[in-house]
VOZANU-303685 format. One line per 4 residues: their letters; for each residue x, y, z of N, C-alpha, C. Coordinates in pm, 1 decimal, decimal comma. Example, Ala and Ser with C-alpha at 12.3 -4.5 7.8 and 13.67 -1.06 7.14 Angstrom:
! residues 2
AS = 1319,0 -569,0 780,0 1230,0 -450,0 780,0 1320,0 -330,0 780,0 | 1285,0 -225,0 708,0 1367,0 -106,0 714,0 1290,0 3,0 787,0
***
This chain:
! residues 206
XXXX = 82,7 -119,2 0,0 0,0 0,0 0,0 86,3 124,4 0,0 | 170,1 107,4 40,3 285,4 243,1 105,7 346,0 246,3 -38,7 | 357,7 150,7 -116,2 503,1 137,5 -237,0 328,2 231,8 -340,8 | 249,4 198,7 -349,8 155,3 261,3 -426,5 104,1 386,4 -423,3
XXXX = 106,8 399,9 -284,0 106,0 588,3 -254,7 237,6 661,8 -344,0 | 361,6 598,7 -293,4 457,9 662,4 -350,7 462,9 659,5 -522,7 | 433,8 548,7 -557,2 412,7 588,7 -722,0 333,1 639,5 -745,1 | 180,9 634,4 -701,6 115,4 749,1 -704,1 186,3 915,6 -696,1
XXXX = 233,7 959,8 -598,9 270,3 1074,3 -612,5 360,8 1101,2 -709,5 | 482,2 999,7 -708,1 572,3 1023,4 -873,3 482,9 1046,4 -970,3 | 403,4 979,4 -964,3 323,8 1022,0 -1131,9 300,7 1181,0 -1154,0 | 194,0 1198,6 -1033,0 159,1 1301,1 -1013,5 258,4 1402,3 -1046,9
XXXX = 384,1 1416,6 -983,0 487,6 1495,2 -1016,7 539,3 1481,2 -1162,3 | 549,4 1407,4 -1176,7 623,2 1351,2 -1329,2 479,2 1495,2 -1455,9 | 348,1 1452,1 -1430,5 273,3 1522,0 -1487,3 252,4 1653,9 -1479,5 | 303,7 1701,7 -1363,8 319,3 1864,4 -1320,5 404,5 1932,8 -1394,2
XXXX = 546,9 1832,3 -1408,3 699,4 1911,2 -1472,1 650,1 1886,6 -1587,8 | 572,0 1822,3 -1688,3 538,2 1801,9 -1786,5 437,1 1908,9 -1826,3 | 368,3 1968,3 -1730,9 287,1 2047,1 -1745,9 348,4 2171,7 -1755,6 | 441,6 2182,5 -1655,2 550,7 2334,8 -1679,2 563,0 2355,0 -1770,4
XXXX = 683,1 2211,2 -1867,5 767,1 2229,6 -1957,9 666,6 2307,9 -2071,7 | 562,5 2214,1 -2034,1 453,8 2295,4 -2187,2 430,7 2403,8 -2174,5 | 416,7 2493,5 -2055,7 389,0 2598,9 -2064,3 450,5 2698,5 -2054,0 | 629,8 2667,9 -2004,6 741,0 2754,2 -2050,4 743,2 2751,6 -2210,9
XXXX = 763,3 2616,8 -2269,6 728,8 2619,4 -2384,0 663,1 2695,2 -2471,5 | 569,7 2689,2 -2453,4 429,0 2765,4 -2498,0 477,3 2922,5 -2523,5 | 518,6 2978,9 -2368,0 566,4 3132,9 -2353,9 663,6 3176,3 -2420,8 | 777,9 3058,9 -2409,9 920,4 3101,3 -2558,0 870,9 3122,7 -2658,4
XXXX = 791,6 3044,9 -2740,2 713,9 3058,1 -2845,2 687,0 3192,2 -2835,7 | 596,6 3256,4 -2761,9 521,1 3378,0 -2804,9 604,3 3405,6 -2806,6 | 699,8 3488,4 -2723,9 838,5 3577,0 -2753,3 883,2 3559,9 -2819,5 | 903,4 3480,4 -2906,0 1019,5 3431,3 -2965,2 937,2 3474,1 -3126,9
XXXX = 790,3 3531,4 -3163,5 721,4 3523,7 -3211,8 701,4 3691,3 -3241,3 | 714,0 3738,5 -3135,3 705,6 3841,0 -3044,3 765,9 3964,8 -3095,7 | 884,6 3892,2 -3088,1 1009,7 3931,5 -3116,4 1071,4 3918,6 -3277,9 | 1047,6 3801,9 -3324,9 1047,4 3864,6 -3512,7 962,1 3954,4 -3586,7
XXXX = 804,9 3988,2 -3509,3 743,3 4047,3 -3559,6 741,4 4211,9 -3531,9 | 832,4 4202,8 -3452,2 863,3 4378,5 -3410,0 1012,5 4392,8 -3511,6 | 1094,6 4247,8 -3536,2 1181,2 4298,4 -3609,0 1124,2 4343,6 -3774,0 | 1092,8 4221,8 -3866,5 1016,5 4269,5 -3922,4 920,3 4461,1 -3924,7
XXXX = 829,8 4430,7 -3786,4 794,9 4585,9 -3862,9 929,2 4687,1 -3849,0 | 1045,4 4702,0 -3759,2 1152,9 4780,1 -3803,1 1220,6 4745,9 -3909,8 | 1205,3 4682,5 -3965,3 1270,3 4673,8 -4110,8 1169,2 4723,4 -4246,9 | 1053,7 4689,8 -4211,0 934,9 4742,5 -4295,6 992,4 4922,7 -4293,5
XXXX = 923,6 4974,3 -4175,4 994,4 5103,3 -4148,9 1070,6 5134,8 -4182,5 | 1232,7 5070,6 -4198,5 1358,4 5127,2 -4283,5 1336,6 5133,5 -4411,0 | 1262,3 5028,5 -4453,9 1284,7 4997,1 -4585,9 1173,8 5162,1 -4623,4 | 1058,1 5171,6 -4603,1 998,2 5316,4 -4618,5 1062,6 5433,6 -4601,9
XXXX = 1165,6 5443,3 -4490,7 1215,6 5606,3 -4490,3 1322,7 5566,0 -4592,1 | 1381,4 5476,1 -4626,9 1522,2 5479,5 -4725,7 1442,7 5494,6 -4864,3 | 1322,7 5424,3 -4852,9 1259,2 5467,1 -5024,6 1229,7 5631,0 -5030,0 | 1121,0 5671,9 -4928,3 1104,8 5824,0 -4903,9 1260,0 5916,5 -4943,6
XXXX = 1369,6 5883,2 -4875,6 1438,2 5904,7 -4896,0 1517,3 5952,1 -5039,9 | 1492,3 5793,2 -5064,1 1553,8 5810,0 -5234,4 1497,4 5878,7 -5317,3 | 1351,7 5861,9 -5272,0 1258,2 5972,3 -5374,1 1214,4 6121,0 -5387,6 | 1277,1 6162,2 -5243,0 1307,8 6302,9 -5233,9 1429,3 6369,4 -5350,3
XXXX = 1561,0 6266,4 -5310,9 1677,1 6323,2 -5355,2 1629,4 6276,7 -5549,1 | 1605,7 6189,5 -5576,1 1554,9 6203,3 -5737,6 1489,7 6308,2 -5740,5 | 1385,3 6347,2 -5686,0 1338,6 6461,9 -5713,8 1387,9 6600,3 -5747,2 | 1471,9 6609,3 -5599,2 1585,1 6722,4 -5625,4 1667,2 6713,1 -5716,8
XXXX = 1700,6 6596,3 -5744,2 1812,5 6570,8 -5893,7 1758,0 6604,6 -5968,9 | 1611,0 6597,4 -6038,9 1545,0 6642,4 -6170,7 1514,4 6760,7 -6127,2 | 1550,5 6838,6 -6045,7 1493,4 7002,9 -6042,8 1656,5 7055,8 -6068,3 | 1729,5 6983,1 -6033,4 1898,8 7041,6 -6049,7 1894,4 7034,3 -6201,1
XXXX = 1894,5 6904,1 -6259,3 1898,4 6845,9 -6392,2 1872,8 6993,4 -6521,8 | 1782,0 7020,0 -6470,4 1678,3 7118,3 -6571,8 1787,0 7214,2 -6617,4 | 1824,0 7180,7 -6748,5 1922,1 7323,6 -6828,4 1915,5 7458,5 -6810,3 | 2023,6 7536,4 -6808,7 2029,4 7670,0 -6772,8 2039,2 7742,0 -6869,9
XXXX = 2007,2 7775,3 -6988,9 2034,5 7883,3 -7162,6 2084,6 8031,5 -7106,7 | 2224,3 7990,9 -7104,7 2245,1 8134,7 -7037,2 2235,7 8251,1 -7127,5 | 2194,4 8361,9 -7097,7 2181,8 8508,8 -7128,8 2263,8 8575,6 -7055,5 | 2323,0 8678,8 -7159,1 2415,2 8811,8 -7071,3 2405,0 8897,1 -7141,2
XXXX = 2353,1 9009,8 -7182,0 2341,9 9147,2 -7190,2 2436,8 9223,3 -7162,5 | 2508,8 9325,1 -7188,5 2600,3 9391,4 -7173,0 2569,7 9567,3 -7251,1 | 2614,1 9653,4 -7177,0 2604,3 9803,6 -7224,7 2739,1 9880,5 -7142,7 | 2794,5 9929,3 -7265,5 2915,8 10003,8 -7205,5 2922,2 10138,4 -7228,8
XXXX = 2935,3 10219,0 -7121,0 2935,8 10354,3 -7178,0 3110,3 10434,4 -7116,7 | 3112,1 10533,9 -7151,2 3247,1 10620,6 -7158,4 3212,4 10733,6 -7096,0 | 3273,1 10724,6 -7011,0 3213,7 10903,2 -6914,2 3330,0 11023,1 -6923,5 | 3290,8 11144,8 -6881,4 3388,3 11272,7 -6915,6 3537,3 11198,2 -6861,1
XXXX = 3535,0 11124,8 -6807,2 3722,8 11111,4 -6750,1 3747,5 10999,0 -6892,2 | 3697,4 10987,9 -6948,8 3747,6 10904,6 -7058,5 3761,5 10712,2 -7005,4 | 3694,8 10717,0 -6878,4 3679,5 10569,4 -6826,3 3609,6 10510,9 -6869,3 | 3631,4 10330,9 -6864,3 3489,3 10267,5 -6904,1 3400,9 10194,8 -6799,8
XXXX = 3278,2 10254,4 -6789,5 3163,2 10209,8 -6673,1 3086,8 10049,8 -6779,3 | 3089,8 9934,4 -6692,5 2990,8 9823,9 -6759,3 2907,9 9816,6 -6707,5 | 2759,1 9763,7 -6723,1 2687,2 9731,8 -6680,7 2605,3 9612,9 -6776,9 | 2517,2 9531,9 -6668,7 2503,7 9435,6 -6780,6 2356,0 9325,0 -6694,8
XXXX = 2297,2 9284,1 -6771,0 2166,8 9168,9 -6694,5 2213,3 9053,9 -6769,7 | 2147,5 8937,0 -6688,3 2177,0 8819,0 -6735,3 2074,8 8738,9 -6620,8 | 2035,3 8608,2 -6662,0 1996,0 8496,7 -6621,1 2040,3 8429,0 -6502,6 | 2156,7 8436,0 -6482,8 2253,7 8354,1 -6395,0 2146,3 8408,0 -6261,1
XXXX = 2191,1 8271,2 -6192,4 2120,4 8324,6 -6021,5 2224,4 8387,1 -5938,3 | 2149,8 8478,2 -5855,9 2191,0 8564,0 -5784,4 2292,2 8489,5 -5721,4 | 2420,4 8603,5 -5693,4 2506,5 8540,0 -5598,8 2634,8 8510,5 -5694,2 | 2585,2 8460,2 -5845,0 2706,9 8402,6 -5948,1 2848,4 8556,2 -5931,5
XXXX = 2961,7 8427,8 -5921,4 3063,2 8543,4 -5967,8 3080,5 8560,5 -6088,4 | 3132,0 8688,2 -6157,0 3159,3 8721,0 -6262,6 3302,7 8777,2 -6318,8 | 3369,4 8754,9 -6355,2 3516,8 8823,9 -6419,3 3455,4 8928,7 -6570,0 | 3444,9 9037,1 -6527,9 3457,6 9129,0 -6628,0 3598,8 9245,0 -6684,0
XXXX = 3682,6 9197,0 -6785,5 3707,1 9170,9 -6794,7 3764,1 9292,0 -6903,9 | 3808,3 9403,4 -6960,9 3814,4 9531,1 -7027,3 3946,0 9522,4 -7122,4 | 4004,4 9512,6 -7212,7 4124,3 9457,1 -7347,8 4102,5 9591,2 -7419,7 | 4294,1 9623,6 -7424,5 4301,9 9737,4 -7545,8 4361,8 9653,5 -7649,9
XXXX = 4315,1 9606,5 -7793,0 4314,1 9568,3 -7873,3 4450,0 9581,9 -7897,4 | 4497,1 9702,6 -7921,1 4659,3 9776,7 -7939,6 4769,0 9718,2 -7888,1 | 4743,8 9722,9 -7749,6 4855,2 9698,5 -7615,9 4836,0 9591,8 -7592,8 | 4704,8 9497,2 -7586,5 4679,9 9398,3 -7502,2 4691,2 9449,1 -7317,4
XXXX = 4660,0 9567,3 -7267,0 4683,8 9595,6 -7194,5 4529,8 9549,6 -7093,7 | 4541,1 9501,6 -7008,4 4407,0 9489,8 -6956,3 4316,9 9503,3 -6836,2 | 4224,9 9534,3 -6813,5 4132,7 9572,0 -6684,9 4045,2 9473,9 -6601,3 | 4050,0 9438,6 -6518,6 3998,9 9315,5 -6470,4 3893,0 9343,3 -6341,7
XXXX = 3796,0 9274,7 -6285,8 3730,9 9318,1 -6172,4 3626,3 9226,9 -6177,4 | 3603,1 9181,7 -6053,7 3535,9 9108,1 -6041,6 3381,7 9124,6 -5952,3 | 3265,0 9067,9 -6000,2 3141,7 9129,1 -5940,0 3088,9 9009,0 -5923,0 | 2923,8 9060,5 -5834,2 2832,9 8954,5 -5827,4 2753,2 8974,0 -5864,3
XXXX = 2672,2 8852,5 -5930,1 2513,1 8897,1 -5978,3 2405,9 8947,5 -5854,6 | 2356,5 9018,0 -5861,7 2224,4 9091,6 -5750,2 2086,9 9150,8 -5887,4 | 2015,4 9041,3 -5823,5 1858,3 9063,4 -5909,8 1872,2 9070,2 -6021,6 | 1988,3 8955,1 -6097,3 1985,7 8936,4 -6236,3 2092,3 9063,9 -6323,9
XXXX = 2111,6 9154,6 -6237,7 2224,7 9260,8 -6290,5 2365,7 9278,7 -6199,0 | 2421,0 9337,2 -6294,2 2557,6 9335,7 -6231,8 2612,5 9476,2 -6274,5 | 2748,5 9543,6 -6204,3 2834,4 9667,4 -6236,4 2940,8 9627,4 -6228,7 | 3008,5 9702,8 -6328,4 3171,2 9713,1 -6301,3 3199,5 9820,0 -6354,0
XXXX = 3366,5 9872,3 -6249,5 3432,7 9934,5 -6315,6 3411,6 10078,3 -6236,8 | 3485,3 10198,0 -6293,9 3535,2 10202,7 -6414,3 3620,3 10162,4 -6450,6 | 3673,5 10144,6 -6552,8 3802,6 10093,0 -6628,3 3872,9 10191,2 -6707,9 | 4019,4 10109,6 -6650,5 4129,1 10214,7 -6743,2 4191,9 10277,0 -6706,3
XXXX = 4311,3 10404,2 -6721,2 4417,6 10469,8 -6643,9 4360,4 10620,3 -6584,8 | 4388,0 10624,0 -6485,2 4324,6 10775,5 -6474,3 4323,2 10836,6 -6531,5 | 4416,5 10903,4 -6636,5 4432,2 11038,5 -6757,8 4291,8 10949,2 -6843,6 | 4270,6 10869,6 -6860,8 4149,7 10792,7 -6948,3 4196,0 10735,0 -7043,8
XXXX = 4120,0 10620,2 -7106,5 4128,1 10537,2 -7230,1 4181,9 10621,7 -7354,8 | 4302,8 10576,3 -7388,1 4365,9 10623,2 -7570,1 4255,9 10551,0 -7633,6 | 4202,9 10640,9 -7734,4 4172,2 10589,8 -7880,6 4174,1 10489,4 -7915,6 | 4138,2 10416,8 -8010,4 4155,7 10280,0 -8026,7 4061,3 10173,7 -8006,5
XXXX = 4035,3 10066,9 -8059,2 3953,0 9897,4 -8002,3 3982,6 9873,2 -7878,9 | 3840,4 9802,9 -7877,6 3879,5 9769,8 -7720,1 3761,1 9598,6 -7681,6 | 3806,9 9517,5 -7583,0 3747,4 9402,9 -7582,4 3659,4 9454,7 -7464,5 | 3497,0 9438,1 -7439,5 3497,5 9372,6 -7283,9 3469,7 9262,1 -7283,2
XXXX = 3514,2 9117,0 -7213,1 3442,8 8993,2 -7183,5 3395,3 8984,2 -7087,6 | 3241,4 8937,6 -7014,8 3229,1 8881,7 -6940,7 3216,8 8763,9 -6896,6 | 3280,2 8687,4 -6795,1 3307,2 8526,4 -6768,1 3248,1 8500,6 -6655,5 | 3185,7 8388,7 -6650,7 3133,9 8311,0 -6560,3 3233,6 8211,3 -6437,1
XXXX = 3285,5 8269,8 -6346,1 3383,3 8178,4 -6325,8 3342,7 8023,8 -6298,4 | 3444,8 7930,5 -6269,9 3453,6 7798,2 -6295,6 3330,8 7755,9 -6143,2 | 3271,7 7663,2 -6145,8 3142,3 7612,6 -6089,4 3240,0 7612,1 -5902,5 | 3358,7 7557,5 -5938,3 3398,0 7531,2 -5782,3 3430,8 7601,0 -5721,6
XXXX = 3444,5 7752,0 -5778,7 3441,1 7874,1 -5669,7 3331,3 7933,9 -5672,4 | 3223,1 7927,3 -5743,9 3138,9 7966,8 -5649,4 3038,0 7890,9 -5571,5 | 2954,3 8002,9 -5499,9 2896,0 7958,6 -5362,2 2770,8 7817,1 -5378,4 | 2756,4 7772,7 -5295,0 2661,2 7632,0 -5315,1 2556,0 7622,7 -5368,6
XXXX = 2487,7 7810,0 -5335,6 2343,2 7821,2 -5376,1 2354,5 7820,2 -5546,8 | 2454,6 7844,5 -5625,3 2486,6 7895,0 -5754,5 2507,0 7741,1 -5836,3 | 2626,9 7653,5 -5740,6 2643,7 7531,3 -5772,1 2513,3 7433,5 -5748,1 | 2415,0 7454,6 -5692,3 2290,5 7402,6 -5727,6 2286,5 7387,3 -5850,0
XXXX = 2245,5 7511,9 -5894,4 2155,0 7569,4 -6038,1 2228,5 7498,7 -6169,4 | 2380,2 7545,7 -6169,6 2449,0 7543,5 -6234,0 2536,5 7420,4 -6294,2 | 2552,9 7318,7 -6150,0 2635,4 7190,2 -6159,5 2751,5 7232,4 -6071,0 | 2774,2 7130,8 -6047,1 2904,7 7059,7 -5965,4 3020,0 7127,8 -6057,9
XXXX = 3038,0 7120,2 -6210,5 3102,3 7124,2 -6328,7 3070,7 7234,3 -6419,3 | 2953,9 7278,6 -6402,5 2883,1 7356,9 -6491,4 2772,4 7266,1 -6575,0 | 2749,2 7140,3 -6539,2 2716,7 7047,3 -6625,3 2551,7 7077,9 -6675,6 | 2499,3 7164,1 -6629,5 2365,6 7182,7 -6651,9 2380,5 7324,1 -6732,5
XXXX = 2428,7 7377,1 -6772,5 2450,6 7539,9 -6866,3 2445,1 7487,7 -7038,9 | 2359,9 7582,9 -7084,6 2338,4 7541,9 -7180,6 2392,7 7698,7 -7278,9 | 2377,1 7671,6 -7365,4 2385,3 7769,4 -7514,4 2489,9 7823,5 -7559,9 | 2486,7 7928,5 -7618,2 2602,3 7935,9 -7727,5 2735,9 8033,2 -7694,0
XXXX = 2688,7 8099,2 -7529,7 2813,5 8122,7 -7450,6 2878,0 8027,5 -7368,3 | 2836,6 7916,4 -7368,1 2922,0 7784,7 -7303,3 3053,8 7761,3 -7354,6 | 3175,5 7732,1 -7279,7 3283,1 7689,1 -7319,1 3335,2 7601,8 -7231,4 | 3443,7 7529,9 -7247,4 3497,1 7457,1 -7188,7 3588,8 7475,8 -7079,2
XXXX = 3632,4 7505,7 -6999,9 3749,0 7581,5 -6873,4 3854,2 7572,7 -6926,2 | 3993,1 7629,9 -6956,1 4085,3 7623,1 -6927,5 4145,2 7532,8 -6846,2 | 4079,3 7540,1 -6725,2 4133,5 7431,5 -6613,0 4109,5 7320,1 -6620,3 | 4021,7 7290,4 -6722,2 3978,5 7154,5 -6710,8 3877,5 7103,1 -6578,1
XXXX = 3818,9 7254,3 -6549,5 3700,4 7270,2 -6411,7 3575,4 7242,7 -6467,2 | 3558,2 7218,7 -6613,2 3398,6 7165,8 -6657,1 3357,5 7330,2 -6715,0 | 3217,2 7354,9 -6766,4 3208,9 7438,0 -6841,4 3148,3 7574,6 -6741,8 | 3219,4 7690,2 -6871,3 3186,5 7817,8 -6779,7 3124,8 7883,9 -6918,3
XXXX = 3064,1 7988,0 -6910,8 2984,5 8083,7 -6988,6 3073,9 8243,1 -6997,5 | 3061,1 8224,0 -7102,7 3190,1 8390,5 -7146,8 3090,6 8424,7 -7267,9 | 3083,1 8581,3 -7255,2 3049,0 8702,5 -7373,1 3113,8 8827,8 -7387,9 | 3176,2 8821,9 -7481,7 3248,6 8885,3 -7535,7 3196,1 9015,8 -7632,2
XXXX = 3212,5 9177,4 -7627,4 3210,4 9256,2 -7710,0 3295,8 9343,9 -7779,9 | 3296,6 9434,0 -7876,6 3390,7 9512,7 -7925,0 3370,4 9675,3 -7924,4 | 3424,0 9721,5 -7956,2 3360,6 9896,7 -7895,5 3511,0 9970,0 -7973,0 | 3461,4 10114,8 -7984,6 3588,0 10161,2 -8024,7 3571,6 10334,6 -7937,6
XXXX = 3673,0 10321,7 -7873,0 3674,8 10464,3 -7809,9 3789,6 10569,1 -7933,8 | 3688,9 10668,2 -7941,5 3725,4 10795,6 -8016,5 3571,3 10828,7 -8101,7 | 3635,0 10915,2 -8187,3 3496,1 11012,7 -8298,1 3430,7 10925,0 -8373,7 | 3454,7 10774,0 -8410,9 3425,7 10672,6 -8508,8 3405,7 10547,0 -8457,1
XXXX = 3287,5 10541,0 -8333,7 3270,7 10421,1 -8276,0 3190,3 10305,8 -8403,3 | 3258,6 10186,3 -8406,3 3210,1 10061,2 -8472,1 3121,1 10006,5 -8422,2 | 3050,0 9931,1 -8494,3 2927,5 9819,3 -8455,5 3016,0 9702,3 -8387,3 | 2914,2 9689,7 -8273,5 2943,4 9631,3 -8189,1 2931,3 9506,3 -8188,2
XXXX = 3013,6 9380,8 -8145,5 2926,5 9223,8 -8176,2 2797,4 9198,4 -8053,1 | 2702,0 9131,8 -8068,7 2622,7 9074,1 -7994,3 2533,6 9218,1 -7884,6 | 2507,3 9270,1 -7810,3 2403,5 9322,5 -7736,4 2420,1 9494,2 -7697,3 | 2569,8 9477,5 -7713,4 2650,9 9607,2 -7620,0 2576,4 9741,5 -7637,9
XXXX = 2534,0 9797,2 -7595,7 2525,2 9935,9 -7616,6 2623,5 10028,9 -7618,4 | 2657,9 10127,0 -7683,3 2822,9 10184,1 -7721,4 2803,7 10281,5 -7712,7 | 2866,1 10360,2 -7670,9 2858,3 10529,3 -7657,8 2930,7 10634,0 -7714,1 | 2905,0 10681,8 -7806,4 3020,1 10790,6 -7794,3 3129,3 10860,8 -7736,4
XX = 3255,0 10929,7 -7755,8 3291,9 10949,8 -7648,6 3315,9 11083,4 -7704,5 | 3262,3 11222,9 -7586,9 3225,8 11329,1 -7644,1 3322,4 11386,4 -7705,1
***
């Protein structure tokens, strides 16, 4: 009777730890369940902000992308000191530097100065020796300098390289810095001013 109580209770026990095991069991499971499905949704989540992501910056790439047809205008006039004042509009966004740029045909002697675009226009100058400009041809160019000096807001518009500038003042750099935009005019100071190439307005000089 005594040996039957005691297997009795073994059983009993034997069915309890059996009963645990299932129900630790059971609980790993959920966690374990738990726990891939929170990984999962953080990866769902990455995978959305890295697409959002990508589809912002394409976006911004096709608003960079969009060609620039540059325009530059130019008008030069000659004041009583016999100097030359430029002035000039153009396309370029605000902020662009400019090399303008003044050549005596004769001497090759030359005037240089550098400006910024503000609301699509620009000034330079005056140009030339104090007693004033001799007689004679004369160049002004204006140049676009190379994309990597200027400022970020410009290298937006423009390219890294210049790679987005379009039309028929485009050239290639010197430096091998990618493309810059140059316009060039002709003018003649004295009693017999010449026609001018491309936009310039020319003045007499009294």
């Amino acid at each position: 009777m005594h040996q039957m109580k005691t297997g009795f209770r073994l059983t009993l026990v034997g069915i309890m730890l059996s009963t645990m095991t299932l129900l630790v069991g059971c609980g790993g499971g959920d966690e374990q369940a738990a726990d891939e499905q929170a990984r999962e949704t953080a990866e769902t989540i990455a995978q959305e902000e890295a697409a959002s992501r990508e589809a912002q910056a394409q976006s911004e790439k096709t608003e960079e992308v969009e060609p620039l047809d540059v325009r530059i205008l130019v008008s030069a006039s000659i004041g009583s000191d016999r100097r030359l004042q430029v002035e000039g509009e153009t396309n370029l966004p605000d902020g662009a530097q400019l090399q303008v740029i003044v050549e005596r045909e004769l001497s090759r002697v030359r005037w240089r100065e550098r400006v910024d675009v503000e609301q699509g226009q620009f000034v330079a100058g005056p140009f030339g020796p104090g007693s004033g400009l001799p007689d004679g041809g004369y160049s002004v160019s204006v140049e676009l300098s190379e994309a990597t000096v200027q400022p970020g807001s410009v290298q937006q518009r423009i390219g890294e390289k210049g790679e987005y500038l379009t039309g028929e003042l485009i050239t290639q750099s010197r430096h091998g810095l990618g493309q810059i935009a140059t316009y060039t005019t002709r003018f003649m100071v004295g009693n017999q001013p010449r026609q001018s190439r491309g936009d310039a307005e020319l003045l007499q000089t009294p």
